[in-house]
C-alpha positions in Angstrom: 50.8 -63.3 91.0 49.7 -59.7 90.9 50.5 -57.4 87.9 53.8 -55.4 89.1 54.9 -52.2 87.1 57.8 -50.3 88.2 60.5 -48.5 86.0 64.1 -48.9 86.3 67.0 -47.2 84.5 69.8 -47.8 82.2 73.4 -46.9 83.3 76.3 -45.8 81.5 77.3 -49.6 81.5 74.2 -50.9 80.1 73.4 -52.4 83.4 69.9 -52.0 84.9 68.9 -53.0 88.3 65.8 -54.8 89.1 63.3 -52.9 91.4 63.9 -54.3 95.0 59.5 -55.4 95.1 60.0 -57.3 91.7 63.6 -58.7 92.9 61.6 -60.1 96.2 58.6 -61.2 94.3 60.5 -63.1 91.7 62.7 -64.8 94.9 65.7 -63.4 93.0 69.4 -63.7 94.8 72.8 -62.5 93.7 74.2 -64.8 91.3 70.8 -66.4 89.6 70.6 -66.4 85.9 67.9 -64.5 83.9 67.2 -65.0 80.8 66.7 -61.7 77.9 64.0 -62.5 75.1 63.5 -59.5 72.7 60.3 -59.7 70.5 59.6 -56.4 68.6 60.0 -53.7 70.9 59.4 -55.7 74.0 61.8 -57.3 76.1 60.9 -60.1 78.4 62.5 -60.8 81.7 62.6 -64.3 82.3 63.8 -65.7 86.2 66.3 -69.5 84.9 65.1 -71.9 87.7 68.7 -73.3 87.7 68.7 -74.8 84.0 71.5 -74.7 82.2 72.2 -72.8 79.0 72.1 -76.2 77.3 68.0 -76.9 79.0 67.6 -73.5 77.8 68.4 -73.4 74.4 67.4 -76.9 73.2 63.9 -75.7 72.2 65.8 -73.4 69.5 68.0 -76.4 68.7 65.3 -78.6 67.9 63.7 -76.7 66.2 67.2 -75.8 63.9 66.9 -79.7 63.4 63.9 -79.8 61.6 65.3 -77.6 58.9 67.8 -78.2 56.0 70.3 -75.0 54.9 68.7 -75.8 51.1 65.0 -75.2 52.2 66.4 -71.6 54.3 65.5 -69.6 51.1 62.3 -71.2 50.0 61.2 -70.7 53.6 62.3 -66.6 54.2 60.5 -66.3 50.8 57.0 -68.2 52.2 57.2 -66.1 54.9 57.8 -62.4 53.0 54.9 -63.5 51.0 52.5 -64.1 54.3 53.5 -60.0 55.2 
C-alpha cells in the first residue's frame, strides 16, 4: 500500500474523523472497531479485522503471565538502570 498523509482535526468532543481516502483505503465501514496504540508521542491507528477485545489483548495478557507481583520492582529498577 502507498504512504497516505492527510491531517484531520480534533473536535470539542475529542472525536476525529478519518479522512474519506484513508477511510476507503483502509475498507473502513460504520461500526468497525479500531484499535488506539500510543507509543511516545505517536499514536497508531490500527483497522480490528473483527477480533474481539479478548484476540486483541491476549498478547498483553501473556505476557502479564510470565511475571510475578514480587519480581515488579526488581524489574522497573533493571530497567531505570538500562536509561
Amino acid at each position: 500500500m502507498a504512504e497516505t498523509i492527510d491531517m484531520g482535526t480534533v473536535s470539542a468532543r475529542g472525536q476525529v474523523a478519518i479522512p474519506a481516502e484513508i477511510r476507503q483505503k483502509m475498507h473502513l465501514k460504520e461500526g468497525e472497531k479500531i484499535l488506539f496504540v500510543l507509543e511516545g508521542d505517536s499514536l497508531l491507528v490500527k483497522k480490528v479485522s473483527s477480533l474481539s477485545w479478548e484476540e486483541v489483548t491476549m498478547p498483553l495478557r501473556e505476557a502479564k503471565k510470565k511475571i510475578r507481583e514480587e519480581d515488579v520492582s526488581e524489574l522497573v529498577h533493571r530497567v531505570r538502570k538500562q536509561r
